[in-house]
CHARMM-style PDB file with segment names, atoms N, HN, CA, C and O in Angstrom:
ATOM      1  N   UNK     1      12.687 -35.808 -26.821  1.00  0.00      PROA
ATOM      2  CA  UNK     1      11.507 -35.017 -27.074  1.00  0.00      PROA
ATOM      3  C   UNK     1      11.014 -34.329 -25.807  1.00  0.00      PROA
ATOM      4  O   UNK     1      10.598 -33.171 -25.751  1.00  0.00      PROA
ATOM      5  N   UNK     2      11.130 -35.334 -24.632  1.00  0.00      PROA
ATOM      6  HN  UNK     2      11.467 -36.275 -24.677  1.00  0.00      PROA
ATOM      7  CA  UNK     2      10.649 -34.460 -23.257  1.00  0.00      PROA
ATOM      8  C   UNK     2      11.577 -33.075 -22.967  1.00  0.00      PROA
ATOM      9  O   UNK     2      11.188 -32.208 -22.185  1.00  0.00      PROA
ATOM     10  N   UNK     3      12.360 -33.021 -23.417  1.00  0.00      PROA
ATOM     11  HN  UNK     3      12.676 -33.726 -24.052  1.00  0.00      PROA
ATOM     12  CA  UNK     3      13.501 -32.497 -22.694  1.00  0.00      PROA
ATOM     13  C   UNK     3      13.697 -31.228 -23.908  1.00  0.00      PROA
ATOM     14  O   UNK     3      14.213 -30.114 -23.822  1.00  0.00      PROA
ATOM     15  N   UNK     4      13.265 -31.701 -24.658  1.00  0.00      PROA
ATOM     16  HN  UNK     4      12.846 -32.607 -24.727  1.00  0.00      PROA
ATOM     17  CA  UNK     4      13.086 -30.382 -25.848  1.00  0.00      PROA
ATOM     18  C   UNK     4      11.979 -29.415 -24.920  1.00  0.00      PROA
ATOM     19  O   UNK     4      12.371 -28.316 -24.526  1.00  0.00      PROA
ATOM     20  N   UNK     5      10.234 -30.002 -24.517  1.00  0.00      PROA
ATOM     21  HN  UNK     5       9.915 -30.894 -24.837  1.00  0.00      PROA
ATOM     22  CA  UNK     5       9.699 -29.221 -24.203  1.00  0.00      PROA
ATOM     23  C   UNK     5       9.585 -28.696 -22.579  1.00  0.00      PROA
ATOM     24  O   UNK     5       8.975 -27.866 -21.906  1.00  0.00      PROA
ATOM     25  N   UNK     6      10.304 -29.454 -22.476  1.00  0.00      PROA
ATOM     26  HN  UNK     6      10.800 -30.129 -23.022  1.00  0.00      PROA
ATOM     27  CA  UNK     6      10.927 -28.846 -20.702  1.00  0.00      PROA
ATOM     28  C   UNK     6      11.400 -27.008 -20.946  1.00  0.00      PROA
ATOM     29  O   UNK     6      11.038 -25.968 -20.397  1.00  0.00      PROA
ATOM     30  N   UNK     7      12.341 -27.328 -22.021  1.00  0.00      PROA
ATOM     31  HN  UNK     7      12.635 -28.173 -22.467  1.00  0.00      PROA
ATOM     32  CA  UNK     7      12.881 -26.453 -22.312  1.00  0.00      PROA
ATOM     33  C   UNK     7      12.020 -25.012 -22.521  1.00  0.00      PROA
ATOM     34  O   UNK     7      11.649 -24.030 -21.878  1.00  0.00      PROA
ATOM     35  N   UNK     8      11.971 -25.559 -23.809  1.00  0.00      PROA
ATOM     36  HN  UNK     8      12.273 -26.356 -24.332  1.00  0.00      PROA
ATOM     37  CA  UNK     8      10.375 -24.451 -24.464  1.00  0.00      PROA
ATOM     38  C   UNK     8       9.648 -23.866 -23.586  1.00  0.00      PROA
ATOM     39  O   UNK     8       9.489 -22.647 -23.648  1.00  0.00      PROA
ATOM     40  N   UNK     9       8.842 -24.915 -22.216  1.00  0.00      PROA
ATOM     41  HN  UNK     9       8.971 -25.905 -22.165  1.00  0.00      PROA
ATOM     42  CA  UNK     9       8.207 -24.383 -21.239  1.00  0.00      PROA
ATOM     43  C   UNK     9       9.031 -23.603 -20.288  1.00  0.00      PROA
ATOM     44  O   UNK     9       8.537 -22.612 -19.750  1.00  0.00      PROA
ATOM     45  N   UNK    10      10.371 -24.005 -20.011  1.00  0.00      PROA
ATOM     46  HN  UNK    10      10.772 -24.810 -20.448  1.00  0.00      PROA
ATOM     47  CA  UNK    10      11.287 -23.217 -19.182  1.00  0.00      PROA
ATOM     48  C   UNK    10      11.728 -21.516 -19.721  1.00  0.00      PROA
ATOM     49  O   UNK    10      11.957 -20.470 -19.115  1.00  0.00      PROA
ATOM     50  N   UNK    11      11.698 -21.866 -20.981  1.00  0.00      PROA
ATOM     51  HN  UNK    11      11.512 -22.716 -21.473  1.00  0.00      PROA
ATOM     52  CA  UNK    11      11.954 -20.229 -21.671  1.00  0.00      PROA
ATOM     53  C   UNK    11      10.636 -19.161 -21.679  1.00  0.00      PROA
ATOM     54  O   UNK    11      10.601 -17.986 -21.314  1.00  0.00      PROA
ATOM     55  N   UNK    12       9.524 -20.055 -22.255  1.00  0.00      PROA
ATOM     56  HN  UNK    12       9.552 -21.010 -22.552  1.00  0.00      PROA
ATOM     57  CA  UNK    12       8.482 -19.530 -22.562  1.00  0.00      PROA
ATOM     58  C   UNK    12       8.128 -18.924 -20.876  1.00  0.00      PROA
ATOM     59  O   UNK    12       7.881 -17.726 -20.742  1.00  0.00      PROA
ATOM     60  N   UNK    13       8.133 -19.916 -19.570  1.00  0.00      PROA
ATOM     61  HN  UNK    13       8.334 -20.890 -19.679  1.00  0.00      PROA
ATOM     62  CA  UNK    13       7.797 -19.060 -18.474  1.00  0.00      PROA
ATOM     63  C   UNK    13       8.992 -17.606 -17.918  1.00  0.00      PROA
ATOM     64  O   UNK    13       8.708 -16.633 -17.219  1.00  0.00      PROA
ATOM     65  N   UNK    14       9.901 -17.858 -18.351  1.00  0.00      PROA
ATOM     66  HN  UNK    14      10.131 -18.648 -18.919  1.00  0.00      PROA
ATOM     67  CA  UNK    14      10.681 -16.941 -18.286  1.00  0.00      PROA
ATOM     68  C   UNK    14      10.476 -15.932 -18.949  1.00  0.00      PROA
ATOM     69  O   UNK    14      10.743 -14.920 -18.302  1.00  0.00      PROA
ATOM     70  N   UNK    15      10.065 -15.708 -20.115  1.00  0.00      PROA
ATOM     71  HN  UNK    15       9.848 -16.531 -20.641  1.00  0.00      PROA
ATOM     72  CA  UNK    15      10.127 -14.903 -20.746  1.00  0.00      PROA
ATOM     73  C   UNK    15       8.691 -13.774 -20.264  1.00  0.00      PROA
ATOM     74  O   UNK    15       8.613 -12.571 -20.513  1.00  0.00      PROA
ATOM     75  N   UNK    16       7.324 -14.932 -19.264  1.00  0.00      PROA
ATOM     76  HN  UNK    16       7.387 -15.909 -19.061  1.00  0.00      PROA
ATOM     77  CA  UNK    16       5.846 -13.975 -19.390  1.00  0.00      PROA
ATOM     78  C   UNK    16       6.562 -13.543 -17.945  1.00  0.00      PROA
ATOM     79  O   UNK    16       6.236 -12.413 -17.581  1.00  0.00      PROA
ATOM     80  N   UNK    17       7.469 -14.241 -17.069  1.00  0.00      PROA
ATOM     81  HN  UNK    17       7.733 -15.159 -17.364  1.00  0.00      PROA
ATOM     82  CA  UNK    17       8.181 -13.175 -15.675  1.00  0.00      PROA
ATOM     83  C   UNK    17       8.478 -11.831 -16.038  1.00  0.00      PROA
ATOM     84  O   UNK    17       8.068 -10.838 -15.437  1.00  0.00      PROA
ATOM     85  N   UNK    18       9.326 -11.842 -17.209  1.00  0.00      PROA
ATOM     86  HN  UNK    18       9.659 -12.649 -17.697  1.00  0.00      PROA
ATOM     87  CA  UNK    18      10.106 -11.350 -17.474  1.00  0.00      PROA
ATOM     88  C   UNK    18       9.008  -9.680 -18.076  1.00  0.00      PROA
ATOM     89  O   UNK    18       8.836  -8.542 -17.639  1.00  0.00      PROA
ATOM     90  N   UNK    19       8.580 -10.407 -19.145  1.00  0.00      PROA
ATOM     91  HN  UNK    19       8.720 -11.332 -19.500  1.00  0.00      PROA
ATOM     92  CA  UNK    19       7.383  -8.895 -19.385  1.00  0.00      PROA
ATOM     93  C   UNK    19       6.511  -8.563 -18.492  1.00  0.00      PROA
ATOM     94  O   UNK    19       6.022  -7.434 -18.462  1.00  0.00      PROA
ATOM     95  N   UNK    20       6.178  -9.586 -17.574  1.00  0.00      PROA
ATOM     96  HN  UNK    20       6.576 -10.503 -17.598  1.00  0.00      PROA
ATOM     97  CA  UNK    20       4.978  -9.229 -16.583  1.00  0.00      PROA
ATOM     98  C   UNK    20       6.113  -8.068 -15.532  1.00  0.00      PROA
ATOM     99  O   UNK    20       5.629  -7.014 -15.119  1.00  0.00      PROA
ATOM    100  N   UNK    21       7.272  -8.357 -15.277  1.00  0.00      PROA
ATOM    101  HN  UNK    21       7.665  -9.214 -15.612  1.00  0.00      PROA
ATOM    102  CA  UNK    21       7.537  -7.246 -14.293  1.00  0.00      PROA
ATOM    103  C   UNK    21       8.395  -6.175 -14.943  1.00  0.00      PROA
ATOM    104  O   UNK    21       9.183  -5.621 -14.177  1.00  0.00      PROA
ATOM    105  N   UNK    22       8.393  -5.721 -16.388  1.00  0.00      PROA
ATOM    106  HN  UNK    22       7.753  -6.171 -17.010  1.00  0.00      PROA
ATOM    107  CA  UNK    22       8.568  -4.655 -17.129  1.00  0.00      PROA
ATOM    108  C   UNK    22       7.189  -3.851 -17.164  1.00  0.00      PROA
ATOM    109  O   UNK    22       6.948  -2.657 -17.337  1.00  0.00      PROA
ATOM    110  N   UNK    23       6.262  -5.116 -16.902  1.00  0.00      PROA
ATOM    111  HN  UNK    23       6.458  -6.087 -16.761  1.00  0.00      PROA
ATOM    112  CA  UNK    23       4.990  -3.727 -17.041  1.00  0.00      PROA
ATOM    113  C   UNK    23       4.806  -2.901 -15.775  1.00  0.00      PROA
ATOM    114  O   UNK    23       4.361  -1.761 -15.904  1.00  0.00      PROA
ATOM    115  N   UNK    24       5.154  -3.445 -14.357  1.00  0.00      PROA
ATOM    116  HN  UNK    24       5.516  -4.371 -14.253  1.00  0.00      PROA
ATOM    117  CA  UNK    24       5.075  -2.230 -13.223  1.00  0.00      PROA
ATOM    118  C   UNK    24       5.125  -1.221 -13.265  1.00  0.00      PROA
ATOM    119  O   UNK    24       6.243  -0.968 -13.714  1.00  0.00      PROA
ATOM    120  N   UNK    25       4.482  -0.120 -13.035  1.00  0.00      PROA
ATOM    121  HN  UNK    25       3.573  -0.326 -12.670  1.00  0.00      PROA
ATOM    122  CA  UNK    25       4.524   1.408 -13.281  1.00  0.00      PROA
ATOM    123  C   UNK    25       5.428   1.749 -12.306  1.00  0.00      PROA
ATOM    124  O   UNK    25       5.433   0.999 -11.330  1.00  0.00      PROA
ATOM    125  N   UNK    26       6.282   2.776 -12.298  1.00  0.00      PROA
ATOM    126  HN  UNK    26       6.279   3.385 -13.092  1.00  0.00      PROA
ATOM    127  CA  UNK    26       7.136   3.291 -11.101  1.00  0.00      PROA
ATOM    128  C   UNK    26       6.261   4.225 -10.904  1.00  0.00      PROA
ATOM    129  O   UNK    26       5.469   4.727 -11.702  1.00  0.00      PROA
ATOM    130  N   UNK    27       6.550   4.572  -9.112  1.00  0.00      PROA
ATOM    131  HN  UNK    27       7.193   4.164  -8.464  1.00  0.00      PROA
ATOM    132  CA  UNK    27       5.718   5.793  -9.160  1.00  0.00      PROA
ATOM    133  C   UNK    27       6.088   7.203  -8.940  1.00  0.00      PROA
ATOM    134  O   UNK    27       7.092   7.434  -8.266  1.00  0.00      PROA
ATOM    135  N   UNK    28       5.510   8.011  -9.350  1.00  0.00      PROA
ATOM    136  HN  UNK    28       4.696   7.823  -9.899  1.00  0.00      PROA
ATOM    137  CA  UNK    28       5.729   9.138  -9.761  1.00  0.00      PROA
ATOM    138  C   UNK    28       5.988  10.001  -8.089  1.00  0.00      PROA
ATOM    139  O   UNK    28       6.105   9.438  -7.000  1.00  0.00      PROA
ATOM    140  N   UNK    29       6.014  11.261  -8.326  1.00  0.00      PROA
ATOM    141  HN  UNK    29       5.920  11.718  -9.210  1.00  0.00      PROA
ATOM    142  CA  UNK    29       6.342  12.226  -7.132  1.00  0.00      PROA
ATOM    143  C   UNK    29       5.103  12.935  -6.951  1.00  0.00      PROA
ATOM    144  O   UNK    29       5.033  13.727  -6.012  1.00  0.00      PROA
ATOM    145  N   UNK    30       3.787  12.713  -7.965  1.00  0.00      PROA
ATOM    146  HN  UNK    30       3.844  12.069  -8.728  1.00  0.00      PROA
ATOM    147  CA  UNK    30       3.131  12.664  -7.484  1.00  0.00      PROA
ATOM    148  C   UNK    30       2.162  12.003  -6.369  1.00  0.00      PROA
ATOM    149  O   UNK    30       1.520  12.640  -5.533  1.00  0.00      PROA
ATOM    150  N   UNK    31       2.186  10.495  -6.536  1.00  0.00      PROA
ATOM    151  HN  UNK    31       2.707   9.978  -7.215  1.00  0.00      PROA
ATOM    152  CA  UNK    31       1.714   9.511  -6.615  1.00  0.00      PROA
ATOM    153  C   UNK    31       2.479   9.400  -5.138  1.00  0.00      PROA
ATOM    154  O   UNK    31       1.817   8.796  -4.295  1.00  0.00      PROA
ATOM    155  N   UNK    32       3.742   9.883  -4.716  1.00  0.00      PROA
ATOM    156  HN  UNK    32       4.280  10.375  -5.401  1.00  0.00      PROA
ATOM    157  CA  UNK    32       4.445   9.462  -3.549  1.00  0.00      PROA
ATOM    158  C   UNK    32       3.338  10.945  -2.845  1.00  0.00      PROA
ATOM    159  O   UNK    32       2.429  10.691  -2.055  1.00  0.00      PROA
ATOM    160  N   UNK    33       3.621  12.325  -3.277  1.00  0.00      PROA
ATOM    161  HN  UNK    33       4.360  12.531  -3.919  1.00  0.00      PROA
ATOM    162  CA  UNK    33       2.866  13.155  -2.012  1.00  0.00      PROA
ATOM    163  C   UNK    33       1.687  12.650  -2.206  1.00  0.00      PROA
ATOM    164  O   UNK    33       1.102  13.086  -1.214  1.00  0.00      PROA
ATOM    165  N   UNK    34       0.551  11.741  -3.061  1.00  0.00      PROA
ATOM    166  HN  UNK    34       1.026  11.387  -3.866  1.00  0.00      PROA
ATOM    167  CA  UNK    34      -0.754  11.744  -2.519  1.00  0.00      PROA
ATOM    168  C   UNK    34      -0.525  10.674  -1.547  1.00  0.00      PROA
ATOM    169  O   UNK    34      -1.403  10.635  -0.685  1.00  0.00      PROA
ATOM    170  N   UNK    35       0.852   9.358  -1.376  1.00  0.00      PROA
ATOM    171  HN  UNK    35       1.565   9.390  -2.076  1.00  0.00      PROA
ATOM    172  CA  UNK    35       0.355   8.891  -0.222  1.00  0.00      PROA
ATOM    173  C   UNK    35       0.298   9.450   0.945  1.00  0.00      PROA
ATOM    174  O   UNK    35      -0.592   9.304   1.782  1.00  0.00      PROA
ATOM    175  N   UNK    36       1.605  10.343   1.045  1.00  0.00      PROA
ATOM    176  HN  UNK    36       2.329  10.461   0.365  1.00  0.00      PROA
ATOM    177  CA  UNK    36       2.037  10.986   2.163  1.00  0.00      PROA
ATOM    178  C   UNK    36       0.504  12.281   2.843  1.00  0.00      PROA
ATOM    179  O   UNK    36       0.044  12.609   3.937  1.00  0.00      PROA
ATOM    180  N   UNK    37       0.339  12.487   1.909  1.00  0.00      PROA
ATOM    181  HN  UNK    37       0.712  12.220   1.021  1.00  0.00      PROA
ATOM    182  CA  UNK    37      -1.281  12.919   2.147  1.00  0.00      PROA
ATOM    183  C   UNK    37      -2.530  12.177   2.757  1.00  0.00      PROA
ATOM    184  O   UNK    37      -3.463  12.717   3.350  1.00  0.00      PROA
ATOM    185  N   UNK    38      -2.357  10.769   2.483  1.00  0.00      PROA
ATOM    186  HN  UNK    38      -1.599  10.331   2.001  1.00  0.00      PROA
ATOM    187  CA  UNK    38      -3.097  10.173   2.844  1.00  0.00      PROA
ATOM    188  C   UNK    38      -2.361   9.898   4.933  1.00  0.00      PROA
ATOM    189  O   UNK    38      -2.673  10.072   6.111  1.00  0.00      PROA
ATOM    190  N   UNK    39      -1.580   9.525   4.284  1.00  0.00      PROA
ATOM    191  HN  UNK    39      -1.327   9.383   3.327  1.00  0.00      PROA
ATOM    192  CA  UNK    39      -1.102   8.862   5.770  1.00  0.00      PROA
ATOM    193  C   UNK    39      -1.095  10.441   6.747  1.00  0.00      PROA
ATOM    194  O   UNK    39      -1.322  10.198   7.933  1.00  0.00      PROA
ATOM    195  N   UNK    40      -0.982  11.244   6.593  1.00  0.00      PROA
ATOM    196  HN  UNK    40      -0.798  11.442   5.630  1.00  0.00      PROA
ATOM    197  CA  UNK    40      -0.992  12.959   7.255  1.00  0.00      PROA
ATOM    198  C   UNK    40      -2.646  12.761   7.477  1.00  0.00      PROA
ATOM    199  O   UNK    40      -3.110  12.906   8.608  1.00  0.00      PROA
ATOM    200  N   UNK    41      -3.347  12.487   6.557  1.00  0.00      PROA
ATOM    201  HN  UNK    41      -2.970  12.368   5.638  1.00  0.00      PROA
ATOM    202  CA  UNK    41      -4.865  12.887   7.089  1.00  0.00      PROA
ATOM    203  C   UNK    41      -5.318  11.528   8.092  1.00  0.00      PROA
ATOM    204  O   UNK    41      -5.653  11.717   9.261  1.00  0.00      PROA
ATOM    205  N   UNK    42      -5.292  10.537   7.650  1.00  0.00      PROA
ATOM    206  HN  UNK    42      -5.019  10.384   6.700  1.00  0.00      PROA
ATOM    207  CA  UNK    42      -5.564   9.327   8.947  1.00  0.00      PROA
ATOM    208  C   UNK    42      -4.731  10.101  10.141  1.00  0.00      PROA
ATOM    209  O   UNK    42      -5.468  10.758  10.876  1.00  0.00      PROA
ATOM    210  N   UNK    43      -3.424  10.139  10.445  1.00  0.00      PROA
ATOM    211  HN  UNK    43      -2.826   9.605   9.848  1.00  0.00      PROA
ATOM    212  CA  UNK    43      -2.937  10.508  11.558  1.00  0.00      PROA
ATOM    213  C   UNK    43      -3.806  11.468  12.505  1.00  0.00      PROA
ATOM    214  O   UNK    43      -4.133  11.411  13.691  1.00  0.00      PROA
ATOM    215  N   UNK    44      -4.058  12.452  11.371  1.00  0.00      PROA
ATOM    216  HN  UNK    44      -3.793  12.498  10.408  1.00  0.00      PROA
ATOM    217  CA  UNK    44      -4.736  13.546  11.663  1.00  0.00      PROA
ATOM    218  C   UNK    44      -6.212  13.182  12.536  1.00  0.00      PROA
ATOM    219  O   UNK    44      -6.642  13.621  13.603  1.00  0.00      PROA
ATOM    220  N   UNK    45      -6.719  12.250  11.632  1.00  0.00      PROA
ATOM    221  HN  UNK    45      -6.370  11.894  10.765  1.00  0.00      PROA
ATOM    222  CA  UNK    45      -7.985  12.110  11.726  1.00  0.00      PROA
ATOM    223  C   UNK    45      -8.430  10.842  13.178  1.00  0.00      PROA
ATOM    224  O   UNK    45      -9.550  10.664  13.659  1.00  0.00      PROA
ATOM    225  N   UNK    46      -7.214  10.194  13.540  1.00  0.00      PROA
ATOM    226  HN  UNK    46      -6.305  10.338  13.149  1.00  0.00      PROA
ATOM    227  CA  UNK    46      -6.881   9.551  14.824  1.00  0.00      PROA
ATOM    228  C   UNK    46      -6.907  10.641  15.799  1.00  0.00      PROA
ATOM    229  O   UNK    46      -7.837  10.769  16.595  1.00  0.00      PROA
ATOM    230  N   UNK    47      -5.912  11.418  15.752  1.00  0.00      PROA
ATOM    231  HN  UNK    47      -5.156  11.314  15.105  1.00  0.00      PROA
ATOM    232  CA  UNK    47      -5.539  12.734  16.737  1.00  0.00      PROA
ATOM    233  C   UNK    47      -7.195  13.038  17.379  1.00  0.00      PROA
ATOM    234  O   UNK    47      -7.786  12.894  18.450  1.00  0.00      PROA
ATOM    235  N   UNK    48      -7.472  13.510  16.076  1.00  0.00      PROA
ATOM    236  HN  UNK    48      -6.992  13.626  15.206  1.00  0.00      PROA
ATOM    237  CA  UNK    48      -9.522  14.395  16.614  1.00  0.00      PROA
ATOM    238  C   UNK    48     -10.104  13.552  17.126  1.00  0.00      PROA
ATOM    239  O   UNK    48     -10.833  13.937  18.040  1.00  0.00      PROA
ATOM    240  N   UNK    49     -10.097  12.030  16.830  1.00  0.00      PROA
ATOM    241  HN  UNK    49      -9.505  11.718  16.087  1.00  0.00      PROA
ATOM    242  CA  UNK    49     -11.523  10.625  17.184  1.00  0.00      PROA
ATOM    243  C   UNK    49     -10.903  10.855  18.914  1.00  0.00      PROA
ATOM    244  O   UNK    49     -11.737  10.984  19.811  1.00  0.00      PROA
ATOM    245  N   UNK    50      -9.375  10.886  19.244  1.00  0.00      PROA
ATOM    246  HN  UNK    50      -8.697  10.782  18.516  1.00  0.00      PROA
ATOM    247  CA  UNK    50      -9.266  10.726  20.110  1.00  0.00      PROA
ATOM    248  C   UNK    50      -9.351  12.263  21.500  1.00  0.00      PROA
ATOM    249  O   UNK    50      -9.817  12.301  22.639  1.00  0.00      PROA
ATOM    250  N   UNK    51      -8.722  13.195  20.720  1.00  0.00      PROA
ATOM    251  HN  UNK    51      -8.345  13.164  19.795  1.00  0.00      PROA
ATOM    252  CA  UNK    51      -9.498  14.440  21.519  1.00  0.00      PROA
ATOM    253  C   UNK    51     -10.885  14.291  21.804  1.00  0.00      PROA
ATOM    254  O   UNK    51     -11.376  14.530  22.907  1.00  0.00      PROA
ATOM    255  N   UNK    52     -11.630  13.822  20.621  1.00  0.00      PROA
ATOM    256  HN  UNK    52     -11.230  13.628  19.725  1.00  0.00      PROA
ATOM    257  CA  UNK    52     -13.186  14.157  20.811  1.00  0.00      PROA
ATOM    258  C   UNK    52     -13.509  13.060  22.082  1.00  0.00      PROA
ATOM    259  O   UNK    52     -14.314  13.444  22.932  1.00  0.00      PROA
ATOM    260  N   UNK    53     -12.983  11.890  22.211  1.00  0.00      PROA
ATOM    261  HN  UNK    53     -12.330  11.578  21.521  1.00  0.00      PROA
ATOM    262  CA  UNK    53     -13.146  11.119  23.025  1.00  0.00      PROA
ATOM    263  C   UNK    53     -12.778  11.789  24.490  1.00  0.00      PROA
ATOM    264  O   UNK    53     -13.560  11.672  25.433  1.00  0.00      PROA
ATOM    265  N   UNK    54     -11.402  12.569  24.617  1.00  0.00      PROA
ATOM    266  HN  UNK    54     -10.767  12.664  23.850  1.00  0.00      PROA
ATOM    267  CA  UNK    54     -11.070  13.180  26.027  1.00  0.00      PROA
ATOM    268  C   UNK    54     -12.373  13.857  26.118  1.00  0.00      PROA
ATOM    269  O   UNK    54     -13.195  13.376  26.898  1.00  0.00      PROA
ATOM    270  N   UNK    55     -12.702  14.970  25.391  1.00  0.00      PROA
ATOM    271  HN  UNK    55     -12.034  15.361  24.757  1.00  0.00      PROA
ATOM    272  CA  UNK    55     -13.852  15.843  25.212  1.00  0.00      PROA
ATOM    273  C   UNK    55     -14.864  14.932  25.903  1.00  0.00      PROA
ATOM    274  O   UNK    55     -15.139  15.176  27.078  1.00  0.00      PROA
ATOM    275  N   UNK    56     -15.318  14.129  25.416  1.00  0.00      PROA
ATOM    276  HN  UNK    56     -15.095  13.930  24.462  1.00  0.00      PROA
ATOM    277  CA  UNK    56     -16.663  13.335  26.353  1.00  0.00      PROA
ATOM    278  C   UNK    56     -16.412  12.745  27.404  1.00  0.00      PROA
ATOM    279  O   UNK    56     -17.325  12.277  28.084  1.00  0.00      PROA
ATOM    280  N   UNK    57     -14.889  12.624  27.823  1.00  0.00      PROA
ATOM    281  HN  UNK    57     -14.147  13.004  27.271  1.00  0.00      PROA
ATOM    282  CA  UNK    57     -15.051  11.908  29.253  1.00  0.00      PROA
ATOM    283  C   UNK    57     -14.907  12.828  29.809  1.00  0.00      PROA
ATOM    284  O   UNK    57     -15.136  12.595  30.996  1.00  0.00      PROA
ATOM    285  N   UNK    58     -14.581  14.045  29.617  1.00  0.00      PROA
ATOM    286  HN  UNK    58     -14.395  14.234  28.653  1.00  0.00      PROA
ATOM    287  CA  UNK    58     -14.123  15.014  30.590  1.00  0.00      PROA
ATOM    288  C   UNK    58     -15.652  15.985  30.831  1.00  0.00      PROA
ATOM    289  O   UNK    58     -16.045  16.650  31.789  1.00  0.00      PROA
ATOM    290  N   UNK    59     -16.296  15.669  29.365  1.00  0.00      PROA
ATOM    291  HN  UNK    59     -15.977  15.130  28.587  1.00  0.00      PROA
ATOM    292  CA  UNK    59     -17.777  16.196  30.091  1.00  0.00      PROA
ATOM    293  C   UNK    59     -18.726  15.182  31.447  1.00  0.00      PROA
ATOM    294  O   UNK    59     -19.427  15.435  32.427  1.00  0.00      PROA
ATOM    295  N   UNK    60     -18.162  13.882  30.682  1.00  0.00      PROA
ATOM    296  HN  UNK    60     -17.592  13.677  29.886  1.00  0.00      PROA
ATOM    297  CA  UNK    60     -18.621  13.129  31.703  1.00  0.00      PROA
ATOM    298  C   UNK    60     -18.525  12.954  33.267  1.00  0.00      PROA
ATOM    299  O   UNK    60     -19.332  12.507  34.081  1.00  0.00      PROA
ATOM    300  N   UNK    61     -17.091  13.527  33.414  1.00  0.00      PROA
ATOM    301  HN  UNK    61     -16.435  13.890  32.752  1.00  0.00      PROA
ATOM    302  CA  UNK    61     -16.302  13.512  34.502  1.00  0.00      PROA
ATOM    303  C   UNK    61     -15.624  12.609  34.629  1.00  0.00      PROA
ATOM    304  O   UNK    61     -15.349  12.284  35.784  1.00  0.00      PROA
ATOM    305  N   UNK    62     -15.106  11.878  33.579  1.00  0.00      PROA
ATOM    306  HN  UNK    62     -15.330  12.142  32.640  1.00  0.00      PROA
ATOM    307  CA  UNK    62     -14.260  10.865  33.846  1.00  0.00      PROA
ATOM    308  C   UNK    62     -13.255  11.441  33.324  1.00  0.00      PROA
ATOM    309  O   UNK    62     -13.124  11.654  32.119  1.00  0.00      PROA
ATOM    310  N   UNK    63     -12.254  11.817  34.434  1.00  0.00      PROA
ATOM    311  HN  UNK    63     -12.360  11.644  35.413  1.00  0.00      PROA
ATOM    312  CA  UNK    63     -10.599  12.057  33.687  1.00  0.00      PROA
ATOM    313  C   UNK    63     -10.053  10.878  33.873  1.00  0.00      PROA
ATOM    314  O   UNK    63     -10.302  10.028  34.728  1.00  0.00      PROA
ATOM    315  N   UNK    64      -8.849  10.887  32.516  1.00  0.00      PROA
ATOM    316  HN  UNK    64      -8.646  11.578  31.822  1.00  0.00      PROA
ATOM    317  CA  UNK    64      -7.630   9.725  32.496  1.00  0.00      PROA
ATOM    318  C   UNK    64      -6.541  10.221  32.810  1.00  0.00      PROA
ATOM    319  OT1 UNK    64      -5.531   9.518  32.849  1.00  0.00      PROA
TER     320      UNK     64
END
């Protein structure tokens, strides 16, 4: 009897693996340029924090 529901439980978890990673969405070519959009504007947006930073030391008179 144990060994019947070993079983049962062994299939039954196999089986919610099994639909749980059929439901993953693939992603689209959209979905890939909005990351690539994202990661282009942070870069971007590093680049300026850090100009703006030369910008104030160099008003300051502190060159690096």
């Amino acid at each position: 009897m144990k060994s019947g529901k070993t079983i049962a439980a062994v299939l039954i978890t196999s089986a919610l693996f099994l639909a749980l990673s059929a439901c993953q969405k693939q992603e689209g070519p959209a979905e890939r340029a909005g990351k690539e959009i994202d990661k282009a504007t942070a870069k971007a947006g590093e680049q300026i924090e850090k100009a703006g930073q030369s910008i104030q030391d160099a008003a300051k008179g502190d060159r690096k």
